[in-house]
C-alpha positions in Angstrom: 16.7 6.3 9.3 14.6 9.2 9.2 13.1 11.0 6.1 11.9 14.3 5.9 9.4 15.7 3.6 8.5 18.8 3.8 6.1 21.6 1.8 6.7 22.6 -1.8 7.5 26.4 -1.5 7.7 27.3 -5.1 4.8 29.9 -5.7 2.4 27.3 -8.0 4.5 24.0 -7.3 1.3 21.7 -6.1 3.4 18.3 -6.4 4.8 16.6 -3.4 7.9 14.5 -3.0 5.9 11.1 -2.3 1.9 9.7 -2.2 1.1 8.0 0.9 1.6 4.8 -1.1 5.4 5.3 -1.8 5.3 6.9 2.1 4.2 2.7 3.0 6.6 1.4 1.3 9.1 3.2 3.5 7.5 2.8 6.7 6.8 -1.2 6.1 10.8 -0.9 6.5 10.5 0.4 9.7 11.9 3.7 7.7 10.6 6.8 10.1 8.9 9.3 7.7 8.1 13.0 8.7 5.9 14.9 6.1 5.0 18.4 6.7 1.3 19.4 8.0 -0.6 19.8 4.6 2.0 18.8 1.9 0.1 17.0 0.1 -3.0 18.7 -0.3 -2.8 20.7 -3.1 -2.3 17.4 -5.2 -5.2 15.6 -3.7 -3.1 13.8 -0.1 -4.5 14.7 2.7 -2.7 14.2 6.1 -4.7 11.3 6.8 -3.6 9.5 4.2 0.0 9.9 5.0 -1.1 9.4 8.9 -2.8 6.0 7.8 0.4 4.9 5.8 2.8 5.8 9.0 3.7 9.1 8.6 4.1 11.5 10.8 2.6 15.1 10.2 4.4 17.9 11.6 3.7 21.7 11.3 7.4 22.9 11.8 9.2 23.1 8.6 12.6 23.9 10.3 12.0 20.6 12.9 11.8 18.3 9.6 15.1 19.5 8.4 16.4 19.3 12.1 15.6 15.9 12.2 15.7 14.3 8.8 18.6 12.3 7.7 17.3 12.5 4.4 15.4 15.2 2.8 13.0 14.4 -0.4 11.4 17.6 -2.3 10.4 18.3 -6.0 11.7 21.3 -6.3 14.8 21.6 -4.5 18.0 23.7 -4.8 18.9 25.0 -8.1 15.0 24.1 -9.5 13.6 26.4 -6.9 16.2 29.8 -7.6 12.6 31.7 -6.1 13.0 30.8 -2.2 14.9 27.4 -1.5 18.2 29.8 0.3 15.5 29.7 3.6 16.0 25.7 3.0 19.9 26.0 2.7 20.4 27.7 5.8 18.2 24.5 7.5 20.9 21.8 6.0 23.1 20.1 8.0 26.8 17.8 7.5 25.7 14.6 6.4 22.1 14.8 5.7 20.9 14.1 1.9 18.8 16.1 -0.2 17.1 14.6 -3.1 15.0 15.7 -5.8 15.2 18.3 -9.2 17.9 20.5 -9.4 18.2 21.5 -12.9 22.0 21.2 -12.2 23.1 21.9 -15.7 21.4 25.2 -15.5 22.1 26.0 -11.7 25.6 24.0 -11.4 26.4 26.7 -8.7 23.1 25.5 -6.4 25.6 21.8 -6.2 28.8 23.7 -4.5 26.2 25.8 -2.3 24.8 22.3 -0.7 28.5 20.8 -0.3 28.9 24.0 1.5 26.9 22.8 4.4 28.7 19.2 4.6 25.2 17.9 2.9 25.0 15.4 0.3 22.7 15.9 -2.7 20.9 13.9 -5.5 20.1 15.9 -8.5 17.4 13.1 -10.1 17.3 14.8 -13.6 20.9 13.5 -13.9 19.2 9.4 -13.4 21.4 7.7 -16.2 19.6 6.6 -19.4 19.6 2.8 -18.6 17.4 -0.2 -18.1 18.1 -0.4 -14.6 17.2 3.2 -13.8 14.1 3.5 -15.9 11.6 3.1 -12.3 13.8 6.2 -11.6 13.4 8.2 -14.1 11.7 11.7 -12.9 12.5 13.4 -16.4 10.2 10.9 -18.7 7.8 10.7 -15.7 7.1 14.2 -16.2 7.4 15.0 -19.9 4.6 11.8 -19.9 2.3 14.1 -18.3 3.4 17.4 -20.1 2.6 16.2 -23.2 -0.6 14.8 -22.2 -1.4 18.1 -20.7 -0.5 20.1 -23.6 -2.8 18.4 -26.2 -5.5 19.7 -23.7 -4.6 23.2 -23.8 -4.1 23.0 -26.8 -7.9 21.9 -27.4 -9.1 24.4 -25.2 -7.5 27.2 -26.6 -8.4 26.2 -30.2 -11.6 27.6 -32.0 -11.9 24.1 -33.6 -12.8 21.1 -32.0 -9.9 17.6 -32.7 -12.4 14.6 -34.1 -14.7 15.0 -37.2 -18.0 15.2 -36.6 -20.8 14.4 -38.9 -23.9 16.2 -38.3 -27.2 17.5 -39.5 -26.0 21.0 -39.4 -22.7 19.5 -42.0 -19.6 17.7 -41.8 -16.5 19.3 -39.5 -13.2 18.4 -40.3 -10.5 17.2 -37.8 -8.3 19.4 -36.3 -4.3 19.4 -37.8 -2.2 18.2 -35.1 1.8 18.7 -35.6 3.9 17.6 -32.6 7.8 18.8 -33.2 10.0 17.0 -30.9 9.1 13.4 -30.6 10.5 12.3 -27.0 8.3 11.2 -24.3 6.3 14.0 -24.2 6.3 14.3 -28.1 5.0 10.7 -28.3 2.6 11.3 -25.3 0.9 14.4 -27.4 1.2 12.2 -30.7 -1.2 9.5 -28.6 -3.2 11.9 -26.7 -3.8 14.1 -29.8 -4.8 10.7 -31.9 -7.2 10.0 -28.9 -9.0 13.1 -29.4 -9.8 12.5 -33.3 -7.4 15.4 -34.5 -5.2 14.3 -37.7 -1.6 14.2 -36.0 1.6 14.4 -37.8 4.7 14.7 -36.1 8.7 15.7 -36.6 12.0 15.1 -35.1 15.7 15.5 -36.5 16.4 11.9 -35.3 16.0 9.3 -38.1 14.7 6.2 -35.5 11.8 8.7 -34.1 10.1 8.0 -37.8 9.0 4.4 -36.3 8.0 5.8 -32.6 5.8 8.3 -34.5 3.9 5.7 -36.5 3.4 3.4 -33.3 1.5 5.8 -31.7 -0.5 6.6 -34.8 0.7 10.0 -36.1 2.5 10.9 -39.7 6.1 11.4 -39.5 7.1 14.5 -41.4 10.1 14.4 -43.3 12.3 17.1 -44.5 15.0 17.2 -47.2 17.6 17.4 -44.8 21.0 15.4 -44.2 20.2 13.9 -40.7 23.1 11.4 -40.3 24.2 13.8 -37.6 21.5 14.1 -36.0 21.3 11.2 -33.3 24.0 11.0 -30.2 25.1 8.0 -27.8 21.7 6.1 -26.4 19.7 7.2 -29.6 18.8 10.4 -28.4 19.1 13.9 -30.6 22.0 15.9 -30.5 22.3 19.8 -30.4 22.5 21.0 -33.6 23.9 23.9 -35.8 22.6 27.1 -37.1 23.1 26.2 -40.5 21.2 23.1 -40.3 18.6 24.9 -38.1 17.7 27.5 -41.0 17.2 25.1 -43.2 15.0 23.2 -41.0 12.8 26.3 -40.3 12.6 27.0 -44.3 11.0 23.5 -45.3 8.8 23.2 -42.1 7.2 26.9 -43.1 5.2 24.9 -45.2 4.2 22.5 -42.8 3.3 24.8 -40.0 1.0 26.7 -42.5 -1.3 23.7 -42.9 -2.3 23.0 -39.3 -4.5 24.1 -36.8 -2.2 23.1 -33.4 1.1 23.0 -32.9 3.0 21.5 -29.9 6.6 22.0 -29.6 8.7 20.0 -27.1 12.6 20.8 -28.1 14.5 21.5 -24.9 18.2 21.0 -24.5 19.4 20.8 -20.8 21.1 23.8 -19.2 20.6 25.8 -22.1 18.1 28.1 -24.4 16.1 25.8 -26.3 16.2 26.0 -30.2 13.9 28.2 -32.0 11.9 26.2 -34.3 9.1 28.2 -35.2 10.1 31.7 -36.1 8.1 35.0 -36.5 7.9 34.2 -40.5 6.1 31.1 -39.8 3.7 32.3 -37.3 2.9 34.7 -39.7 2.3 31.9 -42.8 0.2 30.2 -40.1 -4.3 29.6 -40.2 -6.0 32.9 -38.5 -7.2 31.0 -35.2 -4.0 28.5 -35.0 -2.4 27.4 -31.8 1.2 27.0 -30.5 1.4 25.5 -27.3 5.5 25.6 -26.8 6.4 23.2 -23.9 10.0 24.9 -23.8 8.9 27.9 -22.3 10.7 27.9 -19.5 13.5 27.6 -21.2 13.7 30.7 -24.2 11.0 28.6 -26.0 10.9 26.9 -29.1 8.7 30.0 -30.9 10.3 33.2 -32.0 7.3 34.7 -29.7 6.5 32.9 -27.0 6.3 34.9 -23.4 6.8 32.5 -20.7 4.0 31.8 -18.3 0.9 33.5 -20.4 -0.9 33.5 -23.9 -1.0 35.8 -26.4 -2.5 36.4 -30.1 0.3 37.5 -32.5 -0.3 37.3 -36.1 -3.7 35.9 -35.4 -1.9 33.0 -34.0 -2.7 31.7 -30.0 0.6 31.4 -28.5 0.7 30.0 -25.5 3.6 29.2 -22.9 2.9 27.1 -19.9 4.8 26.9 -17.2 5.3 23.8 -14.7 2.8 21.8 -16.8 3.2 18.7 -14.5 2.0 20.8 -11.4 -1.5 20.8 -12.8 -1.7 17.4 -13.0 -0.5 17.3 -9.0 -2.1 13.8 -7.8 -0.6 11.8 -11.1 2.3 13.6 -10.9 3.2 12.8 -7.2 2.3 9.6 -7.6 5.1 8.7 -10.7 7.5 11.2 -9.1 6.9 9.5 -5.6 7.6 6.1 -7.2 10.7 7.4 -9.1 12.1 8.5 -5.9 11.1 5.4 -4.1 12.8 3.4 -6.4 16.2 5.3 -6.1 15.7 5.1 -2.3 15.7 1.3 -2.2 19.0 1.4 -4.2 20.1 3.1 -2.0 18.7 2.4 1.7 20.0 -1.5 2.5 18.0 -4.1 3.9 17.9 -2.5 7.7 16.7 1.3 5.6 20.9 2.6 6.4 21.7 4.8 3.8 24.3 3.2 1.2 25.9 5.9 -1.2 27.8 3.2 -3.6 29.6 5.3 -5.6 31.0 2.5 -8.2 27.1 2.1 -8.6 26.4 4.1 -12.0 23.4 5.7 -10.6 24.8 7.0 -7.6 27.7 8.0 -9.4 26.2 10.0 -11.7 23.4 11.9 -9.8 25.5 12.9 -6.6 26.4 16.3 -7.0 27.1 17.4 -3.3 28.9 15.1 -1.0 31.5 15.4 2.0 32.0 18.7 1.4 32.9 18.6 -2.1 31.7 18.0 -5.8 32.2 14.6 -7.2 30.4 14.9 -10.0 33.1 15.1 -13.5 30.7 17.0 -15.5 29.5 19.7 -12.6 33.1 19.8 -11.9 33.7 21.2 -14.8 30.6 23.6 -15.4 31.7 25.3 -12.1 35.6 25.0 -13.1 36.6 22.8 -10.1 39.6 20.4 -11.7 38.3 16.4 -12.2 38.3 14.4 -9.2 36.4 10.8 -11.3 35.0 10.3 -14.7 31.3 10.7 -14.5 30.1 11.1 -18.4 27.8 13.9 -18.3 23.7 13.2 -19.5 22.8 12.4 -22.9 19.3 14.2 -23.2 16.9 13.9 -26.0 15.6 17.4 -27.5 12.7 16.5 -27.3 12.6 16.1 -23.8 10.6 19.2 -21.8 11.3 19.8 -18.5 11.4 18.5 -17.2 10.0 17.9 -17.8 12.4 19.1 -17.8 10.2 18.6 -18.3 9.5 18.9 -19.4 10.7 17.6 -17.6 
């Protein structure tokens, strides 16, 4: 068995597919790896780390896809819509791509792979269970987004986070609000409380209220019926506009009290909800900061402009984009051990490749294979009739993209 990994092209993508740790892991069973000449520099690898684990480094793009029977990237087909056709054209029947697809959003990237006779792994479909937990790219990444975003946050804020007592006076703490209390959410509630900022934090679902206070924040709560609110595996469901208004009405009062703002609401495949609106930017401290998470995906502010910053209202809006790309070295490291765990499900004991498909995982992440689409759910975003029930992904709102990632 050979696998193949090969340079992110994304313009700013700086992760890559595996450390050189994860690489050892593969080679120690006699699994051949090829990683492209420099892939891993830009988050800290160099070659002769992956040369002392048992790689191979070659310079030829093209040769890695000839000769790869599996394929591991970051940002593959359907996550990269920028420049991953010059990697389409390189596939070839029965090799297997893994790694982010954004599938919901990019269903069509699925039937372009089964095209070619290649298989593919979308890994933001890993099933919400124990078991797959070690796989789980979506929570690796939001971790780090929210991380990431307190510090922006901090640096684009005139006010410092702890309180300081000094000759020159007392400063107060920063006002931290988090809205959207998944991983990243709780990873921003933590990082946030780190800092010395005063952190309070909201979510529609009524179980985040304990999350919130283990990690130290305030849970906000609204006046709002939230029995709906929570879907299969605890995670919050998508809600309506009614509900929404109402929601943006009693959190205007909120918003106007604090001095950072983090926003993590993304819903798979689709815009993420507006839940800060012009009205409250504008009730909003002269100097305040929104740091929306979501940006790639509509945002979760009325104003937000992907990929920059700007002052409306007197507010600091910023809108990141790939937020786990500037944290490369961590980054490839989790990733690399999420996709190292998924490989040893599915490699046996002599490194063959296994594809069980009565295996959950493997059931549910496979959305290219032997020509076809056997996923239920991609099936029916690209209106192919059913072929096997595969439940599509419950996915928390407060999830970026990842991590989404918020990943």
């Amino acid at each position: 068995m050979i696998v193949g990994i090969p340079s992110e092209i994304k313009t700013g993508e700086k992760r890559v597919a595996m450390s050189p740790a994860n690489v050892k892991t593969l080679t120690d069973r006699m699994v051949k790896v090829l990683i492209q000449k420099n892939a891993g520099s830009a988050a800290g690898y160099p070659d002769s780390e992956y040369k002392a684990a048992g790689a191979a480094t070659i310079a030829d793009r093209a040769e890695i896809f000839a000769t790869a029977d599996i394929i591991l990237q970051v940002q593959s087909f359907g996550s990269n819509t920028e420049n991953s056709d010059s990697d389409l054209a390189l596939l070839r029947r029965g090799q297997l791509v893994i790694g982010m697809m954004d599938p919901l959003a990019s269903p069509q990237a699925a039937k372009a792979v089964a095209a070619t006779g290649a298989s593919a792994i979308a890994l933001e479909l890993v099933p919400r269970i124990s078991r797959a937990q070690s796989m789980d790219v979506l929570s690796s990444m939001a971790t780090l987004a929210g991380y990431k975003a307190v510090l922006i946050g901090a640096s684009a804020s005139p006010r410092i986070f702890p309180m300081l007592m000094t000759a020159a006076g007392t400063l107060q703490p920063a006002r931290v609000l988090i809205m959207g209390v998944g991983v990243a959410g709780l990873q921003a509630c933590a990082t946030a409380k780190r800092l010395g900022a005063v952190v309070e934090a909201y979510d529609v679902r009524p179980a985040a209220r304990e999350q919130i206070i283990s990690v130290g924040a305030k849970p906000i709560e609204l006046d709002l019926d939230t029995g709906e609110t929570e879907g299969a595996g605890g995670y919050a469901k998508e809600q309506g506009e009614d509900f929404l208004r109402r929601q943006r009405e009693l959190m205007t009062e909120v918003v106007a009290q604090q001095d950072i703002i983090i926003t993590t609401a993304a819903i798979p495949g689709a815009k993420s909800p507006i839940l800060v609106t012009e009205e409250m930017v504008i009730a909003m401290k002269p100097g305040a900061v929104i740091v929306d998470l979501a940006a790639e995906r509509g945002g979760n502010c009325d104003l937000t402009e992907q990929g920059t910053t700007i002052v409306a209202h007197d507010v600091i809006i910023v809108g990141p984009e790939n937020v786990p790309s500037d944290l490369a070295y961590h980054a490839s490291q989790m990733y690399g051990k999420n996709m190292q765990t998924l490989l040893e499900l599915i490699l046996d004991e002599g490194g063959d490749l296994q594809l069980n498909f009565d295996d959950e995982i493997v059931a549910g992440t496979v959305v290219a294979h032997d020509g076809d689409v056997p996923h239920t759910y991609m099936r029916k975003l690209l209106g192919l009739d059913e072929i096997n029930p595969t439940t599509p992904p419950e996915q928390e709102s407060a999830e970026d993209t990842a991590a989404t990632d918020q990943e």
